[in-house]
N, C-alpha and C positions, 0 to 999 in steps of 0.2 A: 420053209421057215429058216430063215440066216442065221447063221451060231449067234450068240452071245460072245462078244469080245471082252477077255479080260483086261483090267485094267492095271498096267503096268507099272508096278511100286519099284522098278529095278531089283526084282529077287524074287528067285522062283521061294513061294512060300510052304515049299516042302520043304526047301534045303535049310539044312540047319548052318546057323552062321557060325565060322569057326574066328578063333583071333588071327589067325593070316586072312580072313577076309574083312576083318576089322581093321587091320591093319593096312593094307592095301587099298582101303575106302577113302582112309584119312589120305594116303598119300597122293589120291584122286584130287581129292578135295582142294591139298596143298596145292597141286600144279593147277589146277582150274583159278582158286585163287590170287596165286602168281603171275597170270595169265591176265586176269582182271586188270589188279594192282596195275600192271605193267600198260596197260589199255590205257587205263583211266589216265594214267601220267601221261602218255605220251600224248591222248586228246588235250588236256590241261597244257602240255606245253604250247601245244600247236594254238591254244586260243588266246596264251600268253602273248607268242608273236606277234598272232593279230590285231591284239589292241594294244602293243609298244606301237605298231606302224600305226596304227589310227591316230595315236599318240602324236606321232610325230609325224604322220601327214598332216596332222591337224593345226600344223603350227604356220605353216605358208596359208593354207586356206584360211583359218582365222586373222591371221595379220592379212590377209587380203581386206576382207570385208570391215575390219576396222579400219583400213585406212582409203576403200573405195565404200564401203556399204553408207548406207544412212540413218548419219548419229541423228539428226532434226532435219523438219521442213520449214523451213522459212516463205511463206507466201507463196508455198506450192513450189519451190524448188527446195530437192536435196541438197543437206550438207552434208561434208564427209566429216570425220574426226578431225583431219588433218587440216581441215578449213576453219573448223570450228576455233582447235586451238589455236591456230593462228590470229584468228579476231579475239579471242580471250586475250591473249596474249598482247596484240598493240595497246588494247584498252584497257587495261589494268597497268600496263609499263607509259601510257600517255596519262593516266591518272595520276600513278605514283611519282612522276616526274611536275606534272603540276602538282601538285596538291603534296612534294615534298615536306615542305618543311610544318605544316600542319597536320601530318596525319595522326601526331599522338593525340593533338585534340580530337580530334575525330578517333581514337580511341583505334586505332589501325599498329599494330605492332611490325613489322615486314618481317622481324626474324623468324619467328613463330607461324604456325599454318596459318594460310586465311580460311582455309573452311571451318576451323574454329575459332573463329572470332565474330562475335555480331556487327554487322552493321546496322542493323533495326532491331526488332524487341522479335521478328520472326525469319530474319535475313540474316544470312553471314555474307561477309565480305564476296566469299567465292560465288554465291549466291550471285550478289550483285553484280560482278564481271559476267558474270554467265549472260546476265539481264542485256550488260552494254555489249556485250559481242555479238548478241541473238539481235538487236538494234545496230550495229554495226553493219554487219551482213546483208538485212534489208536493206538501208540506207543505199551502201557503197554497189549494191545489185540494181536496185533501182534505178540509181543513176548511173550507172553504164548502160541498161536498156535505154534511156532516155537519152545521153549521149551517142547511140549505136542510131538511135532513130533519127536524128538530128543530122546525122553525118559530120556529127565533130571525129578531127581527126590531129590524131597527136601519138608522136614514134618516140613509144618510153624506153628504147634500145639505150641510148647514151643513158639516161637516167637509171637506168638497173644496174647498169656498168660500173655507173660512179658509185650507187651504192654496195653493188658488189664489192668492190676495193673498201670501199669503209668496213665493211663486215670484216672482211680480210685483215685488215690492219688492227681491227678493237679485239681480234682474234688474237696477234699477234703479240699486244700489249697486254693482252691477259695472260699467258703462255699456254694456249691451249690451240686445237685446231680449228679447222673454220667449219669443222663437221660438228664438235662438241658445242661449238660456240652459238651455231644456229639451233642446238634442241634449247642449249641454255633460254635462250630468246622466244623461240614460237612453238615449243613445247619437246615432246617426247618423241613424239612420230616424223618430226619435222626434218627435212634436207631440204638442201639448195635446189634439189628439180621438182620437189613435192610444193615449194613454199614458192617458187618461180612466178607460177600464174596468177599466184594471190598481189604477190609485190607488185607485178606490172598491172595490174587491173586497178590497186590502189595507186599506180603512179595516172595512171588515166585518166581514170575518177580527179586523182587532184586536179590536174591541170583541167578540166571541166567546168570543175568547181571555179576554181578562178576565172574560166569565162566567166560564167553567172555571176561571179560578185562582181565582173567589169560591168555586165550588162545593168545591173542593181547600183548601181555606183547613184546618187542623188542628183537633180537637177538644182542651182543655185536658191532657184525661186523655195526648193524642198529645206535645201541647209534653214531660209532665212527662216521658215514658217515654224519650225521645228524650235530655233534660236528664240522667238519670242514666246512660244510655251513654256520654255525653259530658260530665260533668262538669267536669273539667279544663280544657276550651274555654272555659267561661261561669265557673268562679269565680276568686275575687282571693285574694291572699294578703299579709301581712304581714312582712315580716321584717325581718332586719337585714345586711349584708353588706361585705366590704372586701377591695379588691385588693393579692395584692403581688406585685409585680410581681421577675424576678430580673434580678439587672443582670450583664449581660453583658459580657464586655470587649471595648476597641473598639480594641484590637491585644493582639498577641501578647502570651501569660503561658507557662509555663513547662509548663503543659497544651497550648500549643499544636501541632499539627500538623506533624512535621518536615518539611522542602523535602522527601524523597523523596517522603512520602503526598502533602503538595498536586499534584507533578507528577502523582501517579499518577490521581488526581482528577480535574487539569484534561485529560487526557488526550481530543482528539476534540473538544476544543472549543477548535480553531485557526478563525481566520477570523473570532473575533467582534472582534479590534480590539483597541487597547492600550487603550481605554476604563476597563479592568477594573484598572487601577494606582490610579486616585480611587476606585474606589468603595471603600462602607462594609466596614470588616473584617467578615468570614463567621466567628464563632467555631469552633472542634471540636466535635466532639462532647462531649469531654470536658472541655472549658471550659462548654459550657452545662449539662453535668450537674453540674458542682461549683457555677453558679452556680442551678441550680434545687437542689439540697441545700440551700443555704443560705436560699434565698428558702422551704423547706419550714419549716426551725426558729424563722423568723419567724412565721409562719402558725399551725403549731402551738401557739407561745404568745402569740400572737393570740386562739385562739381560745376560750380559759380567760374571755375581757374581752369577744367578741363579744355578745353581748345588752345591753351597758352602754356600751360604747366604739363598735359598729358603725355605720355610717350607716342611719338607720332609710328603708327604703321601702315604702311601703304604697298598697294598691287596685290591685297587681299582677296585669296577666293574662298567661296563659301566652305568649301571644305577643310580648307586649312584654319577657321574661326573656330572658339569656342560655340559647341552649341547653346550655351548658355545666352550670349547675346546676337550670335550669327540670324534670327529669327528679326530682332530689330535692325540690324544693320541693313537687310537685303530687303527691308518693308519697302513697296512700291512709292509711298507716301513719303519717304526720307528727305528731307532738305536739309541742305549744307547749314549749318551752327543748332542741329539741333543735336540736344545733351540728353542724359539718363543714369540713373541708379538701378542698376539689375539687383537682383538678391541671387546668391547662389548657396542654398540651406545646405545642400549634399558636402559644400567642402567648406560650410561657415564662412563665408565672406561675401564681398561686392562688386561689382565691375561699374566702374564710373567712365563713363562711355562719352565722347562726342564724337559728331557725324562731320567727314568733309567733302567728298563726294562720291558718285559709284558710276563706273564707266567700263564699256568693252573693250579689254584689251588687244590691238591690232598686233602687237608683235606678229611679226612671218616666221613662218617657217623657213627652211635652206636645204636647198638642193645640193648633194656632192657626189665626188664621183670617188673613189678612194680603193688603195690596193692593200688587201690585211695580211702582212708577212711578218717575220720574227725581227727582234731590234738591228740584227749585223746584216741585214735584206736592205732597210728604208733609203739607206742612202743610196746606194749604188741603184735603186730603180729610180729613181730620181732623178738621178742624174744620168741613166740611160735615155727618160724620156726627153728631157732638156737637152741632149746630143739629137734630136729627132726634130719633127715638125712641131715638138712641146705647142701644143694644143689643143682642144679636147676633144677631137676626136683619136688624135695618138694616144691620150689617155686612158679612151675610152679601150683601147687595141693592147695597151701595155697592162692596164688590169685583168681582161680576160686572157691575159698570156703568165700571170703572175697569182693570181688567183686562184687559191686551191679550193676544188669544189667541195668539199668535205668541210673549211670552214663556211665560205659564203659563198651563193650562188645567185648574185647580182649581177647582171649582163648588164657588161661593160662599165662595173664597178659603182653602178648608177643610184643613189639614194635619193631618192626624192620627199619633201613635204616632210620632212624629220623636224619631229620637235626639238629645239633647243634644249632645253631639261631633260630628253629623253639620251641627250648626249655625252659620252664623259666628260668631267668635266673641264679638263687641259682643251680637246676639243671644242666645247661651247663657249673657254675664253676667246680662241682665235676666231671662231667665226665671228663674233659678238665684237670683234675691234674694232670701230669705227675707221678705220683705215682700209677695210678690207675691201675686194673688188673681185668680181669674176677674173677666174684666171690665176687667182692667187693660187700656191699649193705650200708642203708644209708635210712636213714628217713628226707625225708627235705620237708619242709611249707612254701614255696613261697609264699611271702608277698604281694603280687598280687590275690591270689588266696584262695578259700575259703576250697580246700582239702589239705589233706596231704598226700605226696605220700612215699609209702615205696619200695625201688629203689633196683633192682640184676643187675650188672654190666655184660651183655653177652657177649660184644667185640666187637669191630670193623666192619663194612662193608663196602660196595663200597663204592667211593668216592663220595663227594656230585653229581660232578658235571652230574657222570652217573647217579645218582638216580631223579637228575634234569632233565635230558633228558628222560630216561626213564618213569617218570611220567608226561612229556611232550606228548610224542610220543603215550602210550596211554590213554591218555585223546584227543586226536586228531583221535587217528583209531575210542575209544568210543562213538564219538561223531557224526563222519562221520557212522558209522554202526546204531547210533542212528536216525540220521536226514533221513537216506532211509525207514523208517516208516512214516515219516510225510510228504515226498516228494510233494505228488498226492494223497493226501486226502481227498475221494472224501463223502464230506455231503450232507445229505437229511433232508432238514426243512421246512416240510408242513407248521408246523402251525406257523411261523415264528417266533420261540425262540432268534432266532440266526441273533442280527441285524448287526453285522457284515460281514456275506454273503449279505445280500445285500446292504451295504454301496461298499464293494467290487465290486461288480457285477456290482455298478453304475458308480464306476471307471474305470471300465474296457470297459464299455457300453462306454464312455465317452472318454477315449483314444483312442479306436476305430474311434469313430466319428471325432473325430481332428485329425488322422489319414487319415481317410476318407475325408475328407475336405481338407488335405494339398496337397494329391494327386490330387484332382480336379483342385484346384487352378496352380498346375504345369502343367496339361493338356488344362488348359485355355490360360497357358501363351503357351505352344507351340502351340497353335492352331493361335493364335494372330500372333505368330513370323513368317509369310509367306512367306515374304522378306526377303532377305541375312539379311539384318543390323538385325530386329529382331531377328533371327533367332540366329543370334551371340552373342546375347546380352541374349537371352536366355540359351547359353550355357555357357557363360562364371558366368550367376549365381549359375547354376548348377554345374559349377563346386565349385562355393566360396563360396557353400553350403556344399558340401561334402568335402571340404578342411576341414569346423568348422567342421564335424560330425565328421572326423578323429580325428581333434584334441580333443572333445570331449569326443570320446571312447578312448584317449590315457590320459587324467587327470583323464576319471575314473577306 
C-alpha cells in the first residue's frame, strides 16, 4: 500500500514560525511581486507596439481600398471612391453653373453645406448629386460600351492636353497649385493620374455623342411636319393695339366699403402692425367695377379707330405677346381688319386690339468664320491675312493658327447657321447691312464683351426658323436616346454610401403600404355591405371614387 502524500502548505507544520521567518516571506513575496509587475509591463508594452504598427500599417491599406475598393455598383460594374467623386463632382459644378443665377430660388445656398439643405421635403441637395452622378456613370459607361462596340474611334490625346493646360492656368490664376486645384474640383482623393481615365473616357463619350446627334440631325420633310404642329411657336404677327387702363380711386367714393364690411374683412389679420394706416387705398369691389365699366366704354369706342389710331407692332412672336391677347392673335381663323376688346381684371384694364396679318418669318441665318483675340490682336491678324491669299480658306488656316483653344474650339473659325439675335449686337448690325457680301471681314469689339472678334462674312443659311426646329428636334431624339441609359438603373450599395436609395426605398415601402391599406379598407366595406342598401351604397362610392381618379389622371 503506497504512503499517503502530504500535502504541501510550504511549512513543515511542526516548526514554529518565528518573525525572521515572517520577515523573509514577505521579502519572498516582494521579489515575486516585482517579478510580475515587471512581466506584465513589458507584455503591455510589447502589445502597445503591435497595434501603433497595425495603426499605422493600416493607413496604406485603408487608403488603398478607398480609393481601389468598391464604393457602388452601377449596372453590375464597380465604382471606386475616386470615380464616384469625380461624376459628383462635374454634376453638381455643371448644375451650379447652369442653374447659377437661380439657385436661391431654388432655395440652394453654395456657401453653407449642401448636405444640409433640402432639395425635396426628404432629399438634400447632396442627396441629389449623389442621384445625378450614380446617372452619370451609367450613362457615360454605357455609351462607351456602345461606342467600343461600334468601332467608333476618336484620339482624346490633343484634347486632355489642351484641357490639361486649362487646369494648369485656372490653377495658376487662383494661386494655388495644380495638385490643390484638382481635389478642389473632383474631390478629396483626386490627382491628375487618378482623374486621367475618367476625363479621357468623358472626352470620348463626348465626341460620340456628337456622332449620334449628327446621325439624329432631322430630314427637311421632319423640320416642315413638326412646323405645322407648332405653327404658332415659329410665326410673327402684325398688328396694332392700345391700353386702357381704369382708374381707380385712391380713397374713399361713395362706392366705398362701409367700416362694418372693412372690419369684417380685416378680421384675423391682427398682428401685422399699424403699418397698414400709410399704405395705398384698397378700392371695393364695387369702386373697381364702376371704374372698369367705364374704362370698358372708352375701349369700345376706341376700337371703331384701332387699325388707324393704334400703335402698330409688328414681327411679333408668340412669346414675346401678352398672354392676355396672344391666344386671339395666333387663332387660326384670324383675318386681317379683324378688332377686339380683351378685359384683363388681374391688372384692371383693356387691350383694344386689331388684327393685320400673321406670317413665317424667313430671315436666314449667317455663316462666319471669325478669330476671338484681345483688342491690340484684331488689327494686325488682319492684316496679316490680307498680306496672304485673303480668302477663306487662308481664313479658315489663320484662325486655327490664332485661336486659343481654351476660349473656342471652332475648326477653322467656322460658325455656321447663327442666329442673328443670338449675336452681339455691334455684330448683327454689320452682318444685317444691306451692303454686305461674302467675303466681307471686319474687326469689331462688343462693348459687352471682353474679346475682339475678327469676322470673314461666308453667307447666308437656312432660315432661322428651320434651324430653330431643327435644333429642337435633336435636342429631343438626344435626349430621349440619352434618358434610355438611365431608365432601370439598377445600384448596388452595401455599405450604404448612397442615402438616397434608401430614403427612396422607404417611399416606395410606404406607398406600397397605403396601397395596401386602401385596398383592405374597400374590402371591408364590401364585406359590411351584405344587404341591398349597403351593398348600393357601396357601389355608388366606388364609383365616386373612380369618377375623381379619372378626373385625376385627366388634370395630370
Amino acid at each position: 500500500m503506497p504512503k499517503k502524500e502530504k500535502q504541501n502548505t510550504g511549512q513543515e507544520p511542526e516548526k514554529i514560525v518565528t518573525k525572521y521567518d515572517l520577515k523573509m516571506q514577505r521579502r519572498k513575496e516582494l521579489k515575486e511581486r516585482e517579478k510580475r509587475e515587471e512581466r506584465i509591463s513589458r507584455i503591455t508594452g510589447i502589445t502597445l507596439v503591435v497595434i501603433l504598427v497595425c495603426i499605422v500599417a493600416s493607413f496604406p491599406i485603408r487608403n488603398y481600398f478607398t480609393l481601389n475598393g468598391t464604393y457602388a455598383t452601377v449596372n453590375g460594374d464597380a465604382v471606386t471612391r475616386v470615380e464616384f467623386d469625380f461624376n459628383y463632382q462635374v454634376a453638381k459644378n455643371n448644375y451650379l453653373n447652369q442653374y447659377g443665377a437661380y439657385l436661391g430660388y431654388f432655395g440652394l445656398d453654395t456657401s453653407k453645406d449642401i448636405d444640409s439643405q433640402m432639395f425635396s421635403e426628404t432629399l438634400t441637395w447632396g442627396d441629389y448629386f449623389d442621384q445625378m452622378a450614380v446617372e452619370s456613370i451609367a450613362r457615360i459607361r454605357a455609351l462607351e460600351k456602345e461606342a467600343r462596340a461600334e468601332g467608333f474611334a476618336f484620339d482624346v490625346t490633343e484634347d486632355y492636353e489642351i484641357y490639361r493646360q486649362q487646369l494648369a492656368d485656372a490653377a495658376s490664376e487662383e494661386g494655388t497649385t495644380l495638385k490643390n486645384y484638382i481635389k478642389q474640383l473632383y474631390g478629396t482623393y483626386a490627382t491628375e493620374s487618378r482623374i486621367k481615365p475618367y476625363l479621357e473616357r468623358n472626352m470620348y463619350v463626348g465626341a460620340y455623342s456628337e456622332a449620334v446627334a449628327d446621325k439624329l440631325t432631322p430630314a427637311q420633310e421632319e423640320i416642315q411636319a413638326y412646323y405645322d404642329e407648332n405653327a404658332a411657336n415659329y410665326d410673327c404677327v402684325d398688328y396694332y393695339m392700345q391700353e386702357i387702363e381704369a382708374e381707380l380711386p385712391t380713397e374713399p367714393t361713395e362706392l366705398a366699403d362701409t367700416p362694418e364690411e372693412t372690419e369684417e374683412e380685416g378680421e384675423g389679420q391682427e398682428g401685422e402692425g399699424e403699418e397698414g394706416a400709410d399704405e395705398t387705398y384698397q378700392p371695393s369691389e364695387a369702386e373697381i367695377a364702376a371704374a372698369m365699366e367705364k374704362a370698358k366704354e372708352e375701349a369700345d369706342k376706341l376700337e371703331e379707330t384701332i387699325l388707324t389710331e393704334g400703335e402698330a407692332v409688328t414681327n411679333a412672336k408668340k412669346s414675346a405677346v401678352s398672354y392676355v391677347i396672344s391666344d386671339w392673335l395666333f387663332d387660326g381663323e384670324r383675318k386681317q381688319g379683324d378688332t377686339t376688346v380683351i378685359e384683363d381684371s388681374t391688372n384692371h384694364k383693356y387691350y383694344v386690339v386689331g388684327f393685320e396679318s400673321r406670317y413665317l418669318d424667313q430671315t436666314s441665318t449667317v455663316n462666319l468664320r471669325m478669330v476671338v483675340t484681345d483688342a491690340e490682336n484684331g488689327q494686325a491678324i488682319l492684316d496679316e491675312w490680307k498680306s496672304g491669299a485673303a480668302d477663306e480658306n487662308s481664313f479658315a488656316e489663320i484662325s486655327d493658327k490664332y485661336n486659343d483653344p481654351q476660349v473656342t474650339a471652332l475648326e477653322g473659325g467656322l460658325l455656321e447657321g447663327s442666329i442673328i439675335s443670338d449675336l452681339p449686337s455691334e455684330m448683327a448690325e454689320w452682318v444685317q447691312d444691306s451692303a454686305r457680301a461674302p467675303g466681307d471681314t471686319a474687326v469689331i469689339s462688343p462693348a459687352s464683351e471682353q474679346y475682339t472678334y475678327v469676322v470673314y462674312y461666308v453667307g447666308t443659311g437656312d432660315a432661322e426658323w428651320i434651324q430653330k426646329i431643327r435644333t429642337t428636334l435633336v435636342n429631343q431624339k438626344l435626349s430621349d436616346y440619352m434618358e434610355a441609359f438611365t431608365e432601370n438603373v439598377d445600384v448596388q450599395d452595401p455599405k450604404g454610401n448612397l442615402r438616397y436609395l434608401k430614403v427612396r426605398e422607404e417611399e416606395e415601402a410606404a406607398s406600397q403600404a397605403s396601397a395596401e391599406n386602401g385596398d383592405g379598407s374597400q374590402a371591408s366595406e364590401g364585406e359590411e355591405g351584405a344587404d341591398g342598401d349597403s351593398q348600393a351604397s357601396g357601389e355608388g362610392d366606388q364609383g365616386d371614387s373612380q369618377a375623381s381618379g379619372e378626373e385625376e389622371d385627366t388634370n395630370e
